[in-house]
C-alpha positions in Angstrom: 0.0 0.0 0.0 1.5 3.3 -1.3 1.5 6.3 1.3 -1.4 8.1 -1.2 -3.3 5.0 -0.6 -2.8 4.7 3.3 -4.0 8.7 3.1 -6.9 8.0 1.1 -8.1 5.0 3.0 -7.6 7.8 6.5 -10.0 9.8 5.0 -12.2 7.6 3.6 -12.1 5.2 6.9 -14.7 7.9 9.4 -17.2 8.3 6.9 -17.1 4.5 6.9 -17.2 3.7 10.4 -19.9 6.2 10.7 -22.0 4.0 8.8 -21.2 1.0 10.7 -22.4 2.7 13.4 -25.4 3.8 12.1 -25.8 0.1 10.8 -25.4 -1.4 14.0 -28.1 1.1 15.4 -30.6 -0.2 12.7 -29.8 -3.5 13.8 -30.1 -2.8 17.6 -33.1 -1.0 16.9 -34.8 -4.1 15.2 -33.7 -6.3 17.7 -35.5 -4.3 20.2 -38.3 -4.6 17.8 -38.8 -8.0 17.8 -38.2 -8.6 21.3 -41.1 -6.5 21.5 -42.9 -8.6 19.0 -42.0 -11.5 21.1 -43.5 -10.2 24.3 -46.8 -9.2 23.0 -47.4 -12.7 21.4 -46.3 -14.6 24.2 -48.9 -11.8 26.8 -51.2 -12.5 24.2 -51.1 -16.4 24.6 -50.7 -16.6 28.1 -53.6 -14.2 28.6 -56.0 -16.9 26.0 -55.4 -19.9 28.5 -53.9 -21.6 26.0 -51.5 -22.2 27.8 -52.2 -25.1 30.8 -49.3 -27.0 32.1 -49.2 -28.4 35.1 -45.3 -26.8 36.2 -43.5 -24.1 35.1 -41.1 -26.4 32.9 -44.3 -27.5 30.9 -46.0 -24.2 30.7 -42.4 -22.8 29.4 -42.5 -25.9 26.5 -46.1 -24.6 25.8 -45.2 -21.0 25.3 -42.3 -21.9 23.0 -44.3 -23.8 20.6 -46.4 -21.7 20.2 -44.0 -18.8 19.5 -41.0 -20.7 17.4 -41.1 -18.1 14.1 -41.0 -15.0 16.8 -38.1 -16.8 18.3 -36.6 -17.1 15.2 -37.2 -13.7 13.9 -35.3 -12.0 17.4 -32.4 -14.9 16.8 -32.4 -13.2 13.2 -31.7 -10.1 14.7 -29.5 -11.0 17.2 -27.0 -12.2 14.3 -27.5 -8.9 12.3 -26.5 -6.9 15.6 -23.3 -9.6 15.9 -22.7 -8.6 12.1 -23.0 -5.1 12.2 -21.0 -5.1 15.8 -18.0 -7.3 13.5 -18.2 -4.5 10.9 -17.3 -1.7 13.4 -14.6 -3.7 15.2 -13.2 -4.4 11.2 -13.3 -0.7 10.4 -12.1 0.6 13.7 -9.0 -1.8 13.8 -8.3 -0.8 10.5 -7.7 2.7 11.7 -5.9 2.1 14.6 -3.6 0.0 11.8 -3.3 3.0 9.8 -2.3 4.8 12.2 0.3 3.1 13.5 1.6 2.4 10.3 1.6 6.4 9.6 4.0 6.3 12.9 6.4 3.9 11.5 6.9 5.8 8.2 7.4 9.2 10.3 9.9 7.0 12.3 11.8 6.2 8.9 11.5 9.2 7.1 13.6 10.7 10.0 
């Protein structure tokens, strides 16, 4: 990597962490989302009495089977959060790499 490319990548490297960021906010903010999702459905069963089980393990069993694609949508979103958090992490250490490799070239210009 040539020090015009190092440069460009610097500059280029905030506006692309900023939209990692706003990425992962997206993400968090359909996570919450279907957590929410989640809850009403399960209020919602509880509250028809279809759920009956005798113990709180059974009743538990009960509620999930009846709300497996809910789960499954939140899971969803749980891994786009884990993506977008990767993202950020990628971006950000690339900076910090930059940087220090911006410090080493200063060192051996001089």
């Amino acid at each position: 990597m040539t020090k015009q490319e190092i440069a460009g990548r610097l500059l280029a490297l905030p506006g692309k962490i900023a939209e990692a960021e706003y990425a992962l906010l997206k993400a968090e903010e359909g996570l919450r989302w279907y957590k929410l999702d989640l809850q009403k459905r399960e209020d919602e069963i509880m509250n028809s009495g279809a759920i009956d089980g005798k113990n709180e393990a059974i009743r538990s069993a009960q509620l999930r089977s009846f709300t497996g694609q809910y789960r499954e949508e939140v899971a969803g979103a749980e891994k786009e959060v884990l993506k977008a958090q990767v993202e950020l992490r990628v971006l950000r250490t690339e900076l910090e790499t930059l940087k220090a490799v911006v410090e080493l070239l200063k060192g051996a210009a001089a």
